[in-house]
N, C-alpha and C positions, 0 to 999 in steps of 0.2 A: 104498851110499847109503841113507840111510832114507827110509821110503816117506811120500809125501803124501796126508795127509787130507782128501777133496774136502768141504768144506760144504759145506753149502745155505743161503743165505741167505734169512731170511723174506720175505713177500712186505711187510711193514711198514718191511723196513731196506733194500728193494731200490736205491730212492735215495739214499738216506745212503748207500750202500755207492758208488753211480755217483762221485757228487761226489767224494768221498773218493779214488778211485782216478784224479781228472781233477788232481788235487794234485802238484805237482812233490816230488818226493825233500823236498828240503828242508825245504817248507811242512807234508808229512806228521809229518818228525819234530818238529816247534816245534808240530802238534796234541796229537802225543802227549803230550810236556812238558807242556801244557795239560791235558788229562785226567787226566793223573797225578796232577796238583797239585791241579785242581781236585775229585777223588774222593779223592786218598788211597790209589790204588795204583797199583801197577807193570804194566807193560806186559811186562816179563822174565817168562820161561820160571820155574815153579818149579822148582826144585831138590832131590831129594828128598835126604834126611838120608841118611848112609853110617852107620849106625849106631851102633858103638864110634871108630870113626874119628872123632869130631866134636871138634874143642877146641875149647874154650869160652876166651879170651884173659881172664887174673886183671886185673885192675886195677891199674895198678904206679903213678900218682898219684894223691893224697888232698889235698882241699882242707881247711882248718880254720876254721867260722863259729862266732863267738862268738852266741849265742844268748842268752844273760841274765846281766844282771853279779853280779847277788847283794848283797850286804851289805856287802861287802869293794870298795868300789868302786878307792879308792887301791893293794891289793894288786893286783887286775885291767889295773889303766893299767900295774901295775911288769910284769907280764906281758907284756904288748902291748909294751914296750918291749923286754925281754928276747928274747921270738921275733921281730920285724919290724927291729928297729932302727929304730924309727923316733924323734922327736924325742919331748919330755914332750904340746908340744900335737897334734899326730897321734892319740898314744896316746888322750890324752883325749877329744878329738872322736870316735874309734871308740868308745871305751866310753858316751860317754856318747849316742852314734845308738843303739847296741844297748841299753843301758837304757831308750829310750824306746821299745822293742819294735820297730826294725829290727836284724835280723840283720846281722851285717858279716864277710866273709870277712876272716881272721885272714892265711893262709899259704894261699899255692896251689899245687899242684904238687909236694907232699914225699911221701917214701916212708912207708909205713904206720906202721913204726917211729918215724921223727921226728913223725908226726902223733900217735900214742898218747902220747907225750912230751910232746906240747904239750898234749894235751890233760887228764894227768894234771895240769899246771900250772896251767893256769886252774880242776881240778877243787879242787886245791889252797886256791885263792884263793878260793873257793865262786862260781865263774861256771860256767854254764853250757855246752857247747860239742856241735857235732856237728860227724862227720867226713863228709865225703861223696865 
């Protein structure tokens, strides 16, 4: 078993500590939740790094936002049709919210490869695009 580290508790937190400890199970974990949230961290134990051992998990979906139509606005909308399927007025209503400087998610959820693809296309069409 590993051994326990006796604090000392300040004589500033001596209260805060009574009340605390006068908390049923429950109420204590729904504070924690609340401090976590309200700070911005964790109450969990760190973890230290195992060194070489650490994988780091690749990214395996890629979203695609149109970002600026360009010149070519008619080639753009043939794009949008081509990767979404979607109908003539869809295409167009995305193209033309992202020429008025909102960005609009293209494709969600494709593998790297179909997203460089899409994204050679509308490079194509002189739009814009980031992968993310």
């Amino acid at each position: 078993m590993a051994e326990e580290t006796k604090i000392e508790v300040p004589a500033k937190f001596k209260s805060l500590v009574e009340e605390i400890k006068k908390l049923p199970i429950v109420e204590l974990a729904e504070l924690v939740k609340v401090l976590e949230a309200e700070f911005g961290v964790s109450a969990a134990a760190p973890v230290a790094a195992a060194g070489p051992a650490v994988v780091v998990e690749e990214k395996t979906a890629f979203n695609v936002e149109l970002k600026e139509v360009g010149a070519q606005k008619i080639e753009v909308i043939k794009v949008v049709r081509d990767v979404t399927a979607k109908g003539l007025k869809e295409s167009k209503d995305l193209v033309d919210a992202a020429a008025a400087g909102t960005a609009q998610m293209v494709k969600e959820g494709v593998k790297k490869e179909e997203a460089d693809e899409i994204a050679k296309k509308f490079t194509a069409a002189g739009a814009k695009v980031e992968i993310k």
